[in-house]
N, C-alpha and C positions, 0 to 999 in steps of 0.2 A: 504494500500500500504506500502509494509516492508520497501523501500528504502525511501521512502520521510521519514519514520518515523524515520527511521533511521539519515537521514541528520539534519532533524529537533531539535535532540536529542543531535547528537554532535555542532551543532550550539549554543544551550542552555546550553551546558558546556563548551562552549568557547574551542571547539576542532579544530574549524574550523571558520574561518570567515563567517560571517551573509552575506546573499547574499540571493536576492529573489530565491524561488524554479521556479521559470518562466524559471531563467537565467539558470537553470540547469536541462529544460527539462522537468516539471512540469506542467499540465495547470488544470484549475478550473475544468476541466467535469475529473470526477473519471475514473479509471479503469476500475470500474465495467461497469458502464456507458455505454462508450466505448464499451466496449467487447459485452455488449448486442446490440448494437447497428450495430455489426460487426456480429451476431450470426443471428439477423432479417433480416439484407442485406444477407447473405448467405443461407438464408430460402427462401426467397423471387425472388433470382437469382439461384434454383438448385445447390448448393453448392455441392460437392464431395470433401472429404478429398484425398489428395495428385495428384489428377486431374491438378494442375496448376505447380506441380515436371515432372508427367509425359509427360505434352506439353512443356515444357523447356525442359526435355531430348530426345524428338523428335528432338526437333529444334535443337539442340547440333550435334545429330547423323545424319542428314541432313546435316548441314554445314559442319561437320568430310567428308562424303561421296562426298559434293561435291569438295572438295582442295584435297583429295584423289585423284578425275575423271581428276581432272586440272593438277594433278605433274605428269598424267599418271601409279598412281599408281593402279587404276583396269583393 
């Protein structure tokens, strides 16, 4: 992870105040971790890449159309 290394780095040359990496976002289970774990749940649920864009822009273009029907504008 480039950012904790990163923080961890200037921490160590007194660029920045020593401060748990928790308080800044950080927790024990890695990245990587994470991500496979995120990679199995979307294996396991049918996952389609950009499927959950295009039900938000339904929903968007729904609510557009109905304040549209209400100001009398169709």
């Amino acid at each position: 992870m480039e950012s904790k290394s990163y923080l961890e780095c200037r921490m160590a040359k007194e660029l920045m105040a020593k401060q748990p990496l928790s308080e800044l976002g950080f927790t024990e289970e890695t990245n990587s971790n994470r991500v496979q774990k995120e990679e199995e749940e979307n294996e396991r649920n049918g996952f389609v890449a950009g499927a959950r864009r295009a039900r938000q822009q339904q929903k968007e273009f729904a609510e557009a159309a109905r304040r549209r029907r209400s100001e009398g504008r169709d």
